[in-house]
C-alpha positions in Angstrom: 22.3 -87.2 -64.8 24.4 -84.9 -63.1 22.5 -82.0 -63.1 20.4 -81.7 -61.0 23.0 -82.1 -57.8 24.8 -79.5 -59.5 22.1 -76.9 -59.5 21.3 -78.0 -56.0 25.3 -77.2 -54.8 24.6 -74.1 -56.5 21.6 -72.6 -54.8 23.0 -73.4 -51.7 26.0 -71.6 -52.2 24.8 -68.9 -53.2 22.3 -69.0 -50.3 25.2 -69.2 -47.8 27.0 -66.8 -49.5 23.6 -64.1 -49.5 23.8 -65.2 -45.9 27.4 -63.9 -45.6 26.9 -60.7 -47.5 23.6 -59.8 -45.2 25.9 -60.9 -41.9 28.7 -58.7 -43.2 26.7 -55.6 -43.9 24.9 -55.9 -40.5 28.4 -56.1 -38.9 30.0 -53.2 -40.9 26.9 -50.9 -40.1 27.3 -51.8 -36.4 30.8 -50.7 -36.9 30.7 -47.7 -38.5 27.8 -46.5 -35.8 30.0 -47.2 -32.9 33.3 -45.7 -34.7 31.0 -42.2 -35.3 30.1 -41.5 -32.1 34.1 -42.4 -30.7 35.6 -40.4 -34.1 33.7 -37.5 -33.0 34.7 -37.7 -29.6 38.2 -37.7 -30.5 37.4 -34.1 -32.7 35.8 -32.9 -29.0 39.3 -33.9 -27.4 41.8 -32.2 -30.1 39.5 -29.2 -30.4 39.7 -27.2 -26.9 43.5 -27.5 -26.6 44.1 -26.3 -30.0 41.6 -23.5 -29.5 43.3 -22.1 -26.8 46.8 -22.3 -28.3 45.0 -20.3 -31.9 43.1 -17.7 -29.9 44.9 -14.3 -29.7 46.8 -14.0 -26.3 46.4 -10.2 -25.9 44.8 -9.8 -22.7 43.6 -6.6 -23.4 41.0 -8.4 -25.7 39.9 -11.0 -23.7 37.3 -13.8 -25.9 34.6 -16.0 -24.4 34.4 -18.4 -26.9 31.3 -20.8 -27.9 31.9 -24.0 -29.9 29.0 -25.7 -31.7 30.5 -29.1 -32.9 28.5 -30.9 -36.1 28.1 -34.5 -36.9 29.3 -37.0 -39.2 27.3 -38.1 -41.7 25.6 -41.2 -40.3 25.4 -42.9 -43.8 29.7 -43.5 -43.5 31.1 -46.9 -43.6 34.9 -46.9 -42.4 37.1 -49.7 -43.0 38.8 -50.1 -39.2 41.8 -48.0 -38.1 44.0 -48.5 -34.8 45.0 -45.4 -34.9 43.0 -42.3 -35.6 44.8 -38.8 -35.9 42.8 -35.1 -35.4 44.2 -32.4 -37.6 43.3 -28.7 -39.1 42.5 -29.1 -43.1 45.0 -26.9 -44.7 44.2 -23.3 -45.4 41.5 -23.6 -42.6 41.2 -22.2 -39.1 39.8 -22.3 -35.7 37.1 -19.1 -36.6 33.7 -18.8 -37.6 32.7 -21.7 -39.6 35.2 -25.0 -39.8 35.7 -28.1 -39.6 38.0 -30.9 -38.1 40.2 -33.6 -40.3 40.0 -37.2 -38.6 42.4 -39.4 -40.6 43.4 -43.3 -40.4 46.9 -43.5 -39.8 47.4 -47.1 -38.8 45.0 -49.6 -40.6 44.2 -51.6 -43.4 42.8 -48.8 -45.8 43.7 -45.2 -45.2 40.5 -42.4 -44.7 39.8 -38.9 -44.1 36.7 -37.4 -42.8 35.4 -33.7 -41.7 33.8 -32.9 -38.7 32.1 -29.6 -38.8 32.2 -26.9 -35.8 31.6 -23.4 -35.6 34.0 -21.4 -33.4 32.5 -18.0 -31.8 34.5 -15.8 -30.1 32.7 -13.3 -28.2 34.7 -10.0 -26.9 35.0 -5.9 -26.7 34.6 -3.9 -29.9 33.6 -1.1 -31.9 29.9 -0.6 -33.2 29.0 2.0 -35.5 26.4 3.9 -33.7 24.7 6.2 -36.8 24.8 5.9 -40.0 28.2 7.0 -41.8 28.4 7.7 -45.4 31.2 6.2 -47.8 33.9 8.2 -48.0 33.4 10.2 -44.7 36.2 10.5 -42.4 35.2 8.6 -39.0 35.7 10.0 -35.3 35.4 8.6 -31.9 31.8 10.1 -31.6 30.7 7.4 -34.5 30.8 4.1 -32.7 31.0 2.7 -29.2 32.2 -0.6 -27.4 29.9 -3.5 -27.9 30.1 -7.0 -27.0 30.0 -8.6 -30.4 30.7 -12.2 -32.4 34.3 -11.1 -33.3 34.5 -14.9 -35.9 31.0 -13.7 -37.1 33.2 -12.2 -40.4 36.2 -13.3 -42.1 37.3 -9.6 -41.9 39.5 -8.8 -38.6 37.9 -6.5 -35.9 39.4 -2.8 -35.5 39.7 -3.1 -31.4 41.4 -0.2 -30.2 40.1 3.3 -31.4 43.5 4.6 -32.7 42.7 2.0 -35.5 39.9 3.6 -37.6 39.5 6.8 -36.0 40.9 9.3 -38.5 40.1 6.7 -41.6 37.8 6.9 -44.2 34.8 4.6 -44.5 35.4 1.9 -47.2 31.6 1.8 -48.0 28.3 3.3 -46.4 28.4 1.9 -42.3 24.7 1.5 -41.0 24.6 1.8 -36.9 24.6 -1.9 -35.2 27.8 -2.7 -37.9 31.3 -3.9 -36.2 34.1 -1.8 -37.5 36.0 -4.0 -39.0 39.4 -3.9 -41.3 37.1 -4.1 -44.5 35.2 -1.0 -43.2 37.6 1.6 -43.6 40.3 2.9 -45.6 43.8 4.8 -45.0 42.9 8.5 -45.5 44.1 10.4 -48.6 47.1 12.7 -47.6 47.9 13.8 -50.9 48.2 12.7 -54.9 50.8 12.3 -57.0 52.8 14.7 -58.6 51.9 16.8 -55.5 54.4 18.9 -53.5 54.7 17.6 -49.9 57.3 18.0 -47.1 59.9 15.6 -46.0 61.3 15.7 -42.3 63.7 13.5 -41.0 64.7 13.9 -37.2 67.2 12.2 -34.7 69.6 12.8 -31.9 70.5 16.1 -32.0 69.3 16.9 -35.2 66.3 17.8 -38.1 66.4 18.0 -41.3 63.2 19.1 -43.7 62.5 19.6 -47.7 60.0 19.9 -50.1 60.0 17.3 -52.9 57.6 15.8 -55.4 55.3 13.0 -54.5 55.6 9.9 -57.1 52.8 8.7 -56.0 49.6 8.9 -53.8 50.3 8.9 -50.0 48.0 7.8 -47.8 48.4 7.7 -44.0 50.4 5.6 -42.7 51.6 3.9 -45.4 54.4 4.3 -47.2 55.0 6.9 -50.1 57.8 7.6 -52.3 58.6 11.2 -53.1 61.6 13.0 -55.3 63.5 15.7 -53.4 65.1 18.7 -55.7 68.4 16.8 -56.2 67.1 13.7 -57.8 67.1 11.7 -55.0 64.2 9.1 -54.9 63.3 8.7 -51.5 60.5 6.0 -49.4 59.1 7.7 -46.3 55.5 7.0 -44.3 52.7 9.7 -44.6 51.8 11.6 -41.5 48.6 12.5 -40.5 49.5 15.9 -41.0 50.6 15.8 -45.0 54.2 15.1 -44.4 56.2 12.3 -45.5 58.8 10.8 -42.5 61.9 9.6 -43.2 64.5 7.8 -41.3 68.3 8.1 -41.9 
């Protein structure tokens, strides 16, 4: 006899209940909508300072930089937080493509989102201005000053001449291309088991030998050679064939 009251108290519990749920959701989606548009302003915030502080200082290179910020992905629900911190992922950097950490330190549950960005950096360097086999030593005549997208490439740009002129091209360079680290390679001074001259020079003094290379000596790098007595020594290659040593 029971029943039937039962069934009733059921339904409409579970009605208020439905109720609750849709009440909730609607609440929680207005939430999250709001907290987007104030998490990415807090990414805007932390992002110029920091820029400036991981830009290089030289001012011989001076970079105009262009930031394109991303979104977040509208479809996020975040429990809330009353404090929200900014931060660099680790192993990332402000360059070329990135992104922003934005984590809950003070709240209920704990979260940590991405905001993407782009970072350009435009400034002074070198473009290749024909094309330049691989292999070929490169000169001043090969490339000339450009403004160029120096965060367009992971690789680091070669801004000062003394840099890659004299070097060898690390593959074939097609004119428009900025020389970059990846572009070129130390240039081959001699191989190993090659005879090569050591000098060694200071106040009031000079000393010079011939000795066997150990191994391959490239410019400006060091080499390590054995002089007629035994002695293994480390010098750096010089332009000129010769291994430098200092005493």
């Amino acid at each position: 006899m029971r029943t039937a009251p039962l069934r009733h108290l059921l339904q409409a519990l579970r009605q208020t209940l439905l109720l609750a749920c849709a009440w909730a959701l609607g609440a929680g989606a207005a939430f999250a909508s709001d907290t987007t548009a104030e998490l990415e302003k807090t990414a805007r915030d932390w992002l110029q300072p920091a820029l400036d502080a991981a830009l290089p200082q030289d001012a011989s290179f001076p970079l105009r930089t262009e930031v394109v910020m991303g979104s977040l992905d509208s479809r996020l629900r975040l429990a809330p937080c009353a404090r929200v911190e900014a931060h660099l992922p680790p192993g990332s950097r402000l360059w070329g493509r990135s992104r922003i950490g934005l984590r809950c330190v003070e709240g209920p549950r704990r979260w940590n989102v991405y905001v993407p960005v782009t970072i350009k950096a435009f400034g002074p360097a070198w473009v290749v201005k024909r094309p330049v086999d691989a292999g070929a030593t490169l000169s001043q005549d090969d490339a000339e000053l450009a403004e160029v997208d120096w965060a367009a490439h992971p690789s680091g740009v070669l801004a000062r001449a003394d840099m890659w002129v004299g070097q060898q091209t690390a593959f074939a360079l097609t004119p428009g291309l900025t020389l970059r680290e990846n572009a070129v390679r130390p240039q081959r001074a001699f191989g190993a088991g090659d005879q090569v001259r050591v000098n060694s020079s200071g106040s009031g003094f000079s000393i010079s030998a011939t000795g066997l290379a150990l191994t391959a000596g490239l410019v400006g790098q060091s080499a390590r050679v054995r002089l007629p007595g035994g002695r293994v020594i480390t010098g750096l290659v010089q332009p000129d064939q010769t291994v430098e040593i200092a005493l």
